[in-house]
C-alpha positions as CSV (number, residue, x, y, z in Angstrom):
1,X,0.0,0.0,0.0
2,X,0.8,3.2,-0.8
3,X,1.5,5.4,2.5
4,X,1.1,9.4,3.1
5,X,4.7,9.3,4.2
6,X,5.5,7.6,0.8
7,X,4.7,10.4,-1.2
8,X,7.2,13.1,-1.8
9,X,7.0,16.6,-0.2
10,X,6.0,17.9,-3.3
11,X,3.4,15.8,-4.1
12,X,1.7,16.4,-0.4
13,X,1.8,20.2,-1.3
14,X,0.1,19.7,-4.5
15,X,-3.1,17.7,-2.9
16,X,-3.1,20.1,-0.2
17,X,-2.9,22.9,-2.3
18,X,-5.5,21.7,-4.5
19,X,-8.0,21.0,-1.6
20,X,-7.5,24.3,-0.4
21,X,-8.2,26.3,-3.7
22,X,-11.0,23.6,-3.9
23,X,-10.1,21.9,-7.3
24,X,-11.3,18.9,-5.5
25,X,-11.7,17.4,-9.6
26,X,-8.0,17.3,-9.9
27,X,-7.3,16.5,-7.0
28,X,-9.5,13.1,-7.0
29,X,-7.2,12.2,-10.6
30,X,-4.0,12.7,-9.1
31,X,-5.2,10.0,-6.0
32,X,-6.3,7.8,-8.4
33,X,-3.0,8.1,-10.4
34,X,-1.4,6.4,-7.4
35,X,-3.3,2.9,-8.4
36,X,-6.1,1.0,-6.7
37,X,-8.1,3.7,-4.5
38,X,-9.0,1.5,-1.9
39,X,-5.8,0.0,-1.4
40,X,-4.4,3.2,-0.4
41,X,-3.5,4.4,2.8
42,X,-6.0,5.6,5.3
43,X,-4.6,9.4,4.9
44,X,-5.2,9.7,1.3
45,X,-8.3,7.5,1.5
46,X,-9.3,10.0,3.7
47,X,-8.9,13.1,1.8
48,X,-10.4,11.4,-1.3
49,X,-13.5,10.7,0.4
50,X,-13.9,13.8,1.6
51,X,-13.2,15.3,-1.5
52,X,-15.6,13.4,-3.1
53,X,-18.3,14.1,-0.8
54,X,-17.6,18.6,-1.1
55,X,-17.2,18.2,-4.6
56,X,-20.1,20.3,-6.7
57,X,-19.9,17.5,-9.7
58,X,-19.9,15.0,-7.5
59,X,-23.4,12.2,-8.4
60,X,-24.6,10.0,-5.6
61,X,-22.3,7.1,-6.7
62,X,-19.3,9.4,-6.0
63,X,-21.2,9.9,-2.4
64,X,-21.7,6.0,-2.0
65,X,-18.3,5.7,-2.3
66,X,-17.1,7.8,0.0
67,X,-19.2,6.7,2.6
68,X,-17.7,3.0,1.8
69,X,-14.4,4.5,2.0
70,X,-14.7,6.3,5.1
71,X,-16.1,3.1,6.8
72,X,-13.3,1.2,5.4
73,X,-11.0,4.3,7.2
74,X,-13.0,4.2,10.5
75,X,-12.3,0.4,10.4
76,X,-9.0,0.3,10.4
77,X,-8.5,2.2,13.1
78,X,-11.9,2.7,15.6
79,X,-10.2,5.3,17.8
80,X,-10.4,7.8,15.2
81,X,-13.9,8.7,15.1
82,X,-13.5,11.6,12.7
83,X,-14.2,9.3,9.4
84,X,-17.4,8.0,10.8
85,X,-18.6,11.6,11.7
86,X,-18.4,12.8,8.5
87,X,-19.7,9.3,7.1
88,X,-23.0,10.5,8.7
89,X,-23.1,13.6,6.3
90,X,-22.0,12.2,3.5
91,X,-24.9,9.3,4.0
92,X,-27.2,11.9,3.8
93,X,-26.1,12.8,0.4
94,X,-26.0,9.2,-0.3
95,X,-29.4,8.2,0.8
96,X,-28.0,5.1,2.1
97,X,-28.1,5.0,6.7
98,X,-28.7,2.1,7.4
99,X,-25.2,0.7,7.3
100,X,-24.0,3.7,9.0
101,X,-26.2,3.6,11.9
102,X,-24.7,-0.2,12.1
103,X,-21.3,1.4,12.3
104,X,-22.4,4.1,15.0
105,X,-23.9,1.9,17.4
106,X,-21.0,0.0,17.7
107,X,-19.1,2.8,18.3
108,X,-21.8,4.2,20.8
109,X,-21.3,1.0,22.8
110,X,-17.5,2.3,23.5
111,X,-18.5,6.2,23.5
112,X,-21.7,6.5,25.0
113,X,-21.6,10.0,25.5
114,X,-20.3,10.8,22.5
115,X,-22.4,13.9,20.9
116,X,-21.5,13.5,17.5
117,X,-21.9,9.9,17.7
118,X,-26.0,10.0,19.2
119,X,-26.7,13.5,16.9
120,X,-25.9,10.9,13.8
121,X,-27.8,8.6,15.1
122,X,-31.0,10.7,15.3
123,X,-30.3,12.2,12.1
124,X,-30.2,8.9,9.8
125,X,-33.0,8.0,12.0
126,X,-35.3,10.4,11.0
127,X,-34.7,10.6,7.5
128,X,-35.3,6.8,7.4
129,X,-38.4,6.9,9.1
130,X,-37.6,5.6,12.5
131,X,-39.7,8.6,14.4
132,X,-39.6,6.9,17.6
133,X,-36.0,6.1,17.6
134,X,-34.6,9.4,16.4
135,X,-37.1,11.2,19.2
136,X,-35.1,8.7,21.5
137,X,-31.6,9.7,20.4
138,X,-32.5,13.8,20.7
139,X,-33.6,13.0,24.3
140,X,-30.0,11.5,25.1
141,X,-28.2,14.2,23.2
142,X,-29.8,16.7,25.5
143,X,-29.0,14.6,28.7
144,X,-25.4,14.4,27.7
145,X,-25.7,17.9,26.8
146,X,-28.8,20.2,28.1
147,X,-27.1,23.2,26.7
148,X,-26.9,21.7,23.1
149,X,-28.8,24.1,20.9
150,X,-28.0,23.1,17.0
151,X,-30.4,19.6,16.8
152,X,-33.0,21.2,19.0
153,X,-35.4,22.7,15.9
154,X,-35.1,19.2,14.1
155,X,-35.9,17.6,17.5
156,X,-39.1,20.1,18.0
157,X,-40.3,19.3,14.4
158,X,-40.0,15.8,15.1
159,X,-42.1,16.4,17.9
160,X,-44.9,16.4,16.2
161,X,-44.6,13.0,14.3
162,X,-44.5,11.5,17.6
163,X,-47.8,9.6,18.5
164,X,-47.0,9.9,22.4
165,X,-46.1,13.5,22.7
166,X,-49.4,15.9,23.7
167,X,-49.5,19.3,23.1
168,X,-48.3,20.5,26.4
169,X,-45.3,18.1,26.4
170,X,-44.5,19.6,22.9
171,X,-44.7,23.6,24.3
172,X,-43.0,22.5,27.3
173,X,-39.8,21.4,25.4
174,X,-40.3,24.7,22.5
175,X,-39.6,26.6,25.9
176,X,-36.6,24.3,27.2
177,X,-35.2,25.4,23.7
178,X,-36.3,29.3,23.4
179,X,-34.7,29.6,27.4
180,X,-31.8,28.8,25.7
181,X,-31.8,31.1,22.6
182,X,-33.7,34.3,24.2
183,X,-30.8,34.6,26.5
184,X,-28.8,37.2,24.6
185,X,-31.7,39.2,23.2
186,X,-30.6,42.5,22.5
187,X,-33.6,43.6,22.6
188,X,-32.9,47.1,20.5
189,X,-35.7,47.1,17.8
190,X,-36.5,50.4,16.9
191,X,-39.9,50.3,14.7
192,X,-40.2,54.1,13.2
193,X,-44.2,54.9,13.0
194,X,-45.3,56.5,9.3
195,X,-48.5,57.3,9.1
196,X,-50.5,57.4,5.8
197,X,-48.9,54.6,3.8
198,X,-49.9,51.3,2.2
199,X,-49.3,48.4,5.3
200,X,-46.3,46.6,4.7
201,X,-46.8,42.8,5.0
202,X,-44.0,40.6,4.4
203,X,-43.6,36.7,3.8
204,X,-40.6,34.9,4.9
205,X,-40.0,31.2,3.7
206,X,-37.4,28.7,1.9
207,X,-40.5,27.4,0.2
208,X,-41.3,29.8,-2.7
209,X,-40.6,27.1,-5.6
210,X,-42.8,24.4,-6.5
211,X,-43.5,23.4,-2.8
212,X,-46.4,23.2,-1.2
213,X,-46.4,26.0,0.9
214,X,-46.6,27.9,-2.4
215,X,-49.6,26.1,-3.7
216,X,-51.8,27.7,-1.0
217,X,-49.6,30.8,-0.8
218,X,-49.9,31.7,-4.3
219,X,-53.8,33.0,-5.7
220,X,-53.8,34.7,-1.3
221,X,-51.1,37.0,-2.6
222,X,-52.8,37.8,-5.7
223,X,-56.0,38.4,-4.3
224,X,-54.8,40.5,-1.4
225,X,-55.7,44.4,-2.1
226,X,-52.8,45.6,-2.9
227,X,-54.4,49.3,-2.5
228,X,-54.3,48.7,1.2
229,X,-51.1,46.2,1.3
230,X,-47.4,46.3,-0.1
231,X,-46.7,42.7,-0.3
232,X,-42.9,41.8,0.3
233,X,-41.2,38.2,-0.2
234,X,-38.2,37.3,1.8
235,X,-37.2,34.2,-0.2
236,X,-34.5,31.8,1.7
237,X,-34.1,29.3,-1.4
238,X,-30.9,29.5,-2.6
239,X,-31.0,31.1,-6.2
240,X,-29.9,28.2,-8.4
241,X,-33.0,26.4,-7.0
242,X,-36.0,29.0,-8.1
243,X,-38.2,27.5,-10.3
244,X,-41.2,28.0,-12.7
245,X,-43.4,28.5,-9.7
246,X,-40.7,31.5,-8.1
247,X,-40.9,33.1,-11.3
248,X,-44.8,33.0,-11.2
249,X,-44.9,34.2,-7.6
250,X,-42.3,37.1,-8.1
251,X,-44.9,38.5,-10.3
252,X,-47.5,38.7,-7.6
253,X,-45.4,40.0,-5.0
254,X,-44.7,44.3,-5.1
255,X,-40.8,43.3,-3.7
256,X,-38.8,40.4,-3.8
257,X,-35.8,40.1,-2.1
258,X,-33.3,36.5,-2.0
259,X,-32.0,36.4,1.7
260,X,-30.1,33.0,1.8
261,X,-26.7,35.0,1.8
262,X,-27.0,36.4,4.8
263,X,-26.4,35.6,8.2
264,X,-28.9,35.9,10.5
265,X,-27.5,39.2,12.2
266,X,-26.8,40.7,8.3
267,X,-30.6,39.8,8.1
268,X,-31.9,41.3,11.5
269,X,-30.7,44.4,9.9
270,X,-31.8,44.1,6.5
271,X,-35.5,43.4,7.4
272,X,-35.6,45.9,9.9
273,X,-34.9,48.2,7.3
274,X,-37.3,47.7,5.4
275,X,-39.5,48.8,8.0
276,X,-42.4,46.1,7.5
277,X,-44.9,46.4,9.6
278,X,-46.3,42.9,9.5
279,X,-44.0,39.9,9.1
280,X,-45.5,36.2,8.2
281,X,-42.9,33.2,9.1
282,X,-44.0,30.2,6.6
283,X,-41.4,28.0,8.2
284,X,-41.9,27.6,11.4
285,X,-39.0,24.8,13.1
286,X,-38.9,22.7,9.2
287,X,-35.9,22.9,6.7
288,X,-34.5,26.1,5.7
289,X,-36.0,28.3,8.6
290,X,-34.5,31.4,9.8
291,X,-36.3,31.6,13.2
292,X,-33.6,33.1,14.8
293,X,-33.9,36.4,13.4
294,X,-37.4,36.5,14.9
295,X,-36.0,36.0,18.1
296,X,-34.3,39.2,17.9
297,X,-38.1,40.5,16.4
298,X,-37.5,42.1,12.7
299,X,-41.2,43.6,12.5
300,X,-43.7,45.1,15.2
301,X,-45.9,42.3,14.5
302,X,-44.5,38.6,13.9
303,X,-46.8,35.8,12.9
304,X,-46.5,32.2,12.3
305,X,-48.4,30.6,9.8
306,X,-49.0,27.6,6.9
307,X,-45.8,25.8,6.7
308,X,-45.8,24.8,10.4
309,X,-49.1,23.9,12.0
310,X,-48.4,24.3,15.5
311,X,-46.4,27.0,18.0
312,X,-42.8,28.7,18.1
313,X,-42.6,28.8,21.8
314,X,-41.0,32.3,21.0
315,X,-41.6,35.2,22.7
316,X,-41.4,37.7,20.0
317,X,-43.9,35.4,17.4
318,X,-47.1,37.3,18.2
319,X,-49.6,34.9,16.3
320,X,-50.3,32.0,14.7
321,X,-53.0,31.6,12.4
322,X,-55.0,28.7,12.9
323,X,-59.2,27.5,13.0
324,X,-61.9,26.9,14.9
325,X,-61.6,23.5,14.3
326,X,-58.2,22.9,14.8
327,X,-57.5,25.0,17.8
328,X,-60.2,25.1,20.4
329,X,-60.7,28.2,22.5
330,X,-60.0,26.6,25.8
331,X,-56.6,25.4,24.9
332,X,-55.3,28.6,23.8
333,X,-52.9,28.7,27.0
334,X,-51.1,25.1,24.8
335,X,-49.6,28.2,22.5
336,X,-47.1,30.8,23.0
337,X,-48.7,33.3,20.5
338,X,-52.0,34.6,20.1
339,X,-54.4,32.6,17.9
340,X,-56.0,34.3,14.6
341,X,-59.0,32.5,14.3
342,X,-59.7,32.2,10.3
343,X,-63.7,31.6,10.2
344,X,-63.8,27.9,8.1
345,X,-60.3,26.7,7.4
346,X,-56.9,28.1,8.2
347,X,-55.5,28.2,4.7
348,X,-56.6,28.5,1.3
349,X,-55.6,26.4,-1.6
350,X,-55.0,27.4,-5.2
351,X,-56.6,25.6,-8.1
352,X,-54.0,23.1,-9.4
353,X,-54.1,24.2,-13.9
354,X,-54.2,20.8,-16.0
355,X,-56.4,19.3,-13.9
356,X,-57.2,15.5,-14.9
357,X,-60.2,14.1,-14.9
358,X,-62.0,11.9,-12.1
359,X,-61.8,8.6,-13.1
360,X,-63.9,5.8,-11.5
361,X,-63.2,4.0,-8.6
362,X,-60.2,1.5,-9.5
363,X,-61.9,-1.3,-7.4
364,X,-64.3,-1.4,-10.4
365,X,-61.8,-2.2,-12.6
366,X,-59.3,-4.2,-10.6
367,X,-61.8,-6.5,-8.5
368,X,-59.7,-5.0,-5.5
369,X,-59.7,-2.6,-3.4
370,X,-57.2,0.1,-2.7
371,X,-56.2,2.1,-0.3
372,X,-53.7,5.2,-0.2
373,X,-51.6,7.4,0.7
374,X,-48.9,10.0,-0.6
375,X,-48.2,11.5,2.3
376,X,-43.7,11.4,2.9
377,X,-43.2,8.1,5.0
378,X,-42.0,10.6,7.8
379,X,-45.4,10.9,8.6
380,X,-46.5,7.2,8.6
381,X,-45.9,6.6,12.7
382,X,-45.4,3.4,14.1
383,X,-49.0,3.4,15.4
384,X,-50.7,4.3,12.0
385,X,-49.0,1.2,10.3
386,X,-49.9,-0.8,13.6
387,X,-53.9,0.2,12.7
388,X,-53.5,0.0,8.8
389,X,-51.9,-3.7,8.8
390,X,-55.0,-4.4,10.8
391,X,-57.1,-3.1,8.2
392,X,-55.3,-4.5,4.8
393,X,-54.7,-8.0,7.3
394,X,-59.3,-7.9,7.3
395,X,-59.8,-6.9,4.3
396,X,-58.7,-8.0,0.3
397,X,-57.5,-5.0,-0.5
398,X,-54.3,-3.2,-0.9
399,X,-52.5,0.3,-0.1
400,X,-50.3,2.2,-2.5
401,X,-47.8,4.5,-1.2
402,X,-45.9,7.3,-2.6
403,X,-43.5,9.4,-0.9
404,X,-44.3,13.2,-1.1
405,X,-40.4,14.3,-0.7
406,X,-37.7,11.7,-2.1
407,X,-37.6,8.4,-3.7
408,X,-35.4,6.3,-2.2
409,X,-35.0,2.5,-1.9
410,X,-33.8,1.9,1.4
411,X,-36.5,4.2,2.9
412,X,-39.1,2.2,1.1
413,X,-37.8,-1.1,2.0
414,X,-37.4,0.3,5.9
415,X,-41.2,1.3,5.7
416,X,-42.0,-2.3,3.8
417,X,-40.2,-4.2,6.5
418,X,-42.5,-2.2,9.4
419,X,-45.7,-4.0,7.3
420,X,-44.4,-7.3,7.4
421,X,-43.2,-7.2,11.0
422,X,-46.9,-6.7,11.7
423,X,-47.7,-9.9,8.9
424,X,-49.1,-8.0,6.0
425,X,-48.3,-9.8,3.2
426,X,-45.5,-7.6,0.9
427,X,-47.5,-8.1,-2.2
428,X,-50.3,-5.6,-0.6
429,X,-48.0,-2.5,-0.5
430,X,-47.3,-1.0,-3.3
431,X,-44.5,1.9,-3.4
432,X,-45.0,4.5,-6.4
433,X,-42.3,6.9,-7.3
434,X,-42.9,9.9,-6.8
435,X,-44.2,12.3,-10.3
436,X,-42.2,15.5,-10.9
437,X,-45.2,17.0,-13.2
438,X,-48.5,18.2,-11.4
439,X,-50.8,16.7,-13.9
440,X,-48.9,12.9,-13.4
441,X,-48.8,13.3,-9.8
442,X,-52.5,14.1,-9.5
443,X,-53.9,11.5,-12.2
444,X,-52.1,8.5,-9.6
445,X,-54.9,9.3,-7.1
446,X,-57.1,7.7,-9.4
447,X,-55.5,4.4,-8.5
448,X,-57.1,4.9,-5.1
449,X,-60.7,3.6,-3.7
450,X,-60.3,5.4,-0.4
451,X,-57.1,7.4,1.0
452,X,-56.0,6.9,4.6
453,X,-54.6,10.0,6.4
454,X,-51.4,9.2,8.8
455,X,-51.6,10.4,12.7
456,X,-50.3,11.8,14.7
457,X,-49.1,14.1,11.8
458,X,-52.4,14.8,9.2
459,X,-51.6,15.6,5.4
460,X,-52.4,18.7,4.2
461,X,-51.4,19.5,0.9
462,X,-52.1,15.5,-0.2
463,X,-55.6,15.3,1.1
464,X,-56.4,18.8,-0.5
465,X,-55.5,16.8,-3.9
466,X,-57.4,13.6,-2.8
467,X,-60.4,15.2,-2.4
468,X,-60.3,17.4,-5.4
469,X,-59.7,14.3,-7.6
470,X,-62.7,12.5,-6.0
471,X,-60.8,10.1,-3.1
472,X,-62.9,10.9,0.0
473,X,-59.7,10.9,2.9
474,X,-60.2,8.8,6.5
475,X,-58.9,10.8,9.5
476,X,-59.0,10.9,12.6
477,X,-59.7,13.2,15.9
478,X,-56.8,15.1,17.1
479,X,-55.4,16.4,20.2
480,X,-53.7,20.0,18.7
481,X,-53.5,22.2,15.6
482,X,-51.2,19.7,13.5
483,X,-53.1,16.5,14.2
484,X,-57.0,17.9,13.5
485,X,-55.9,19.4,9.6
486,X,-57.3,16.3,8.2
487,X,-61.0,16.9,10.7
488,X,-61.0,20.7,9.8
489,X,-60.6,19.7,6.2
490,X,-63.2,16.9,6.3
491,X,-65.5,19.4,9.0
492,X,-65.2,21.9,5.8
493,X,-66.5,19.2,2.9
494,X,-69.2,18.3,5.3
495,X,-67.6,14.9,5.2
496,X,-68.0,14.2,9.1
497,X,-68.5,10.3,8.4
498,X,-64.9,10.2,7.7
499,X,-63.5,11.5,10.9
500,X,-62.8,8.6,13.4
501,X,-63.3,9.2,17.0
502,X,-60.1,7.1,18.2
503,X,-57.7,4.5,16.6
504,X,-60.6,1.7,16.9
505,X,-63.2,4.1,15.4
506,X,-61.0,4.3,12.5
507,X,-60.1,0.8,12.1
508,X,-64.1,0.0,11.5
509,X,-64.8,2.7,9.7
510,X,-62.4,1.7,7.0
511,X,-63.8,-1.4,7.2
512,X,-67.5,0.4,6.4
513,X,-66.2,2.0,3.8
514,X,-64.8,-1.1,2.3
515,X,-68.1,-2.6,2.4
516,X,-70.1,0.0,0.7
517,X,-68.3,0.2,-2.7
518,X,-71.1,1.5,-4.1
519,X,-71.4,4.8,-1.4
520,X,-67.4,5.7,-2.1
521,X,-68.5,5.5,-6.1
522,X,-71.0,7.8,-5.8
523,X,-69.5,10.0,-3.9
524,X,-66.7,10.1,-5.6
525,X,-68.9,11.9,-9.1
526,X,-69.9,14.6,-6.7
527,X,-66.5,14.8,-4.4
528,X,-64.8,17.9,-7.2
529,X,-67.7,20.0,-7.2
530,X,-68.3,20.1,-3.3
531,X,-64.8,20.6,-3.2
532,X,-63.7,23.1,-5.4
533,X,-67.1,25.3,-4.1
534,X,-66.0,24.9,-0.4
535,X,-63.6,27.0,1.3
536,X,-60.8,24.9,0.4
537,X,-60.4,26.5,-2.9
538,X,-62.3,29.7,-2.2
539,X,-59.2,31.7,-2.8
540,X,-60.7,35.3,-2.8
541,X,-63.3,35.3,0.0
542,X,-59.9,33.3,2.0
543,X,-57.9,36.5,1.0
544,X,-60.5,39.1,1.4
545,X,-61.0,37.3,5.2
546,X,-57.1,37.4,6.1
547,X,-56.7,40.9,5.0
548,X,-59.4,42.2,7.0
549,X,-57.7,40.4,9.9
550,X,-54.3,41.8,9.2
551,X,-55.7,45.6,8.4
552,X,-57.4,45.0,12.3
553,X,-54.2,43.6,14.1
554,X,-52.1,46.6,12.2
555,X,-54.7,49.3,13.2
556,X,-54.7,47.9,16.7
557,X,-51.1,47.9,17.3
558,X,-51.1,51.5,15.5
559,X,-53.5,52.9,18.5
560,X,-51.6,51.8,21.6
């Protein structure tokens, strides 16, 4: 083998060099100039592996490899932990964990208080799907460490996938984290009053592409009166990733301004400029937030709303928008903000174009029946696959799945393997991949008799599609705003027979359902136009509704 000491002083200059400047190309061919690359020496394995995994041309087989070669590095020598840290980034990239996690629990048995170590561990975890587990591994990353502040907004998502935590367990632990964070508030916002003008309402979010926080956010902003509002985007997606729909949205908004540059103190700043007087938070605790600059507060009036269905904990977010249906009055002390109580639903949806066709129920062509769901696999909890392999195990019928964020193999066969550990036969799941085009994607509901909605954590966006393509949704009571979207949505259809009281409730009525084929087909040739005239898709009274309520909160806050 080839050793790091073997190679001439010049030659060490000239990879280092070239990982420096970043030419991390050139530097991979002069590695694998040296012969076999993984028969090299751990040093240089090293740096290729690393290389591989920063380098911008770099496709997922690159990233297999170098988490195979950073293994194989970690292997050789188990006191260096540093090559299975970074394993658990580049795994990411790979969308392979599963032999990774392997790799860290064995080294967990030797470092049990290792915070790198139990972090990579939750994080594999809950990109695979294991809700429970990864929950599990946040709770021992804070007992090692209680100050530990990075995981903490992944952990508080997570939160609410899990089918044990209540609503006051879930506040309780968004205040262990804001305790932490509000510390070193400077607390030196200066808002400077003019009178006379248009009220400035911004819209922060890493969302505005095709996402579906812009499918409800898009026909609000063009509806809103922009007589009485100046509408403002904050977009954190990074440029190279604006799409079709930023383009169309840029068009609706009166300024748009890219913010992923800047650090959060360079963007205190720059919003406060911009003296808005009303800023929206789409984000909440999800990917790509920037909640810490409303810690510091960037607008008199901070509201959190769409993309995160449940509270900040912050004490600078001054509302959440929400319904009567999914927050109830008497449990108003469960949130940290205020609650702006939209009259039927708490968000709007826009009118997907190229809408297909409802097509009859496939059970009348396939002599079986099928349930769904396209909801991300993040959301399908131990417990709702405990009650839906009871239903496919009573029933001859299957369920098709189809992850709303990724397609990957090893998540699918981690969620197959959770079936057939409660013995549903494999050949009743079927795993779709997911359709890039709107028109595809919304046609494959079609292939569904009756969609199933996953608990704790209720689609939105995919029972807003089910029931505009005919495919009546099952869901079930919750216990706080993110687990009662599916009842408010259902309580808005007039579609109360297909709200279960409890996990039994739901179990039999799927059962009902199943039975009376011929109810679900007739529903199904009336399901678009009850839809598309409720207030799901009633954009413009929606946006004439939520500007009323934001000209009120302005002109209150404007008195005092």
């Amino acid at each position: 083998n080839i050793l790091m000491d073997d190679l001439s002083l010049e030659f060490k200059s000239k990879l280092q060099k070239l990982f420096i400047e970043k030419k991390f190309s050139n530097l991979e061919f002069e590695i694998e100039s040296l012969g076999d690359i993984k028969n090299l020496e751990n040093g240089i394995l090293y740096l290729y592996a690393i290389s591989k995994s920063l380098n911008p041309n770099s496709k997922k087989k690159d990233y297999l490899l170098a988490v195979d070669l950073l293994i194989q590095v970690y292997k050789k020598n188990k006191e260096n932990l540093e090559p299975l840290y970074n394993s658990v980034v580049v795994s990411l990239k790979a969308e392979t964990y599963k032999d990774t996690i392997k790799f860290l629990l064995e080294a967990l048995e030797t470092n049990p208080k290792d915070e790198k170590i139990i972090d990579g561990l939750a994080k594999l975890n809950n990109v695979l799907g294991n809700m429970e587990d990864s929950y599990n591994y946040y709770k021992l990353l804070f007992e090692v460490n209680p100050s530990q502040v990075v995981s903490r907004q992944t952990f508080l998502n997570l939160l609410n996938y899990h089918p044990l935590i209540d609503q006051n367990e879930y506040l309780k632990q968004c205040k262990l984290y804001t305790s932490i964070i509000e510390k070193n508030i400077k607390n030196n916002f200066n808002y400077q009053k003019i009178k006379n003008q248009k009220i400035k309402l911004g819209f922060l979010s890493s969302d505005l592409r095709n996402h579906s926080v812009s499918y409800f956010l898009k026909d609000l902003i063009k509806n809103i009166d922009k007589k009485k509002f100046e509408i403002i985007a904050f977009s954190n997606v990074k440029k190279i990733l604006n799409d079709q729909m930023t383009v169309e949205l840029k068009k609706s908004f009166d300024y748009w301004h890219d913010i992923s540059d800047y650090k959060d103190s360079e963007l205190v700043g720059f919003i406060r400029k911009k003296n808005v007087n009303i800023i929206i938070d789409l984000n909440g605790y999800t990917f790509g937030n920037r909640s810490n600059i409303f810690v510091e507060r960037v607008a008199p009036i901070q509201i959190i709303w769409l993309g995160y269905c449940n509270s900040s904990g912050l004490k600078n977010m001054d509302y959440l928008i929400s319904d009567y249906n999914c927050i109830k009055k008497d449990e108003e002390n469960q949130y940290s903000e205020k609650i702006i109580y939209m009259p039927n639903i708490w968000n709007s949806m826009s009118k997907p174009s190229n809408l297909p066709e409802v097509v009859d129920p496939p059970v009348n062509r396939n002599k079986i029946f099928t349930f769904g769901s396209f909801n991300n696999f993040q959301k399908i909890s131990n417990k709702t696959i405990s009650v839906w392999s009871k239903i496919l195990n009573d029933t001859n019928s299957r369920i098709i799945l189809k992850n709303s964020i990724m397609d990957s193999e090893e998540i699918n066969q981690n969620l197959i393997e959770k079936f057939l550990l409660n013995n549903v036969k494999e050949e009743k799941i079927q795993i779709i991949n997911f359709k890039k085009q709107s028109s595809d994607h919304l046609s494959t509901y079609g292939q569904i008799d009756l969609a199933l909605d996953t608990f704790p954590y209720n689609g939105v966006t995919t029972t807003f599609e089910s029931v505009l393509m005919g495919v009546p949704v099952l869901t079930i009571k919750g216990f706080n705003f993110n687990s009662r979207c599916g009842e408010s949505i259902n309580r808005n259809l007039n579609l109360e027979n297909f709200i279960a009281e409890n996990y039994d409730d739901y179990y039999l009525k799927a059962l009902n359902f199943y039975e009376n084929k011929n109810y679900l087909s007739k529903l199904r040739k009336s399901m678009r136009d009850r839809v598309i005239s409720s207030p799901l898709f009633n954009n413009k009274d929606f946006a004439s509704v939520f500007s009323k309520k934001m000209k009120s909160i302005w002109e209150n806050f404007s008195k005092d």
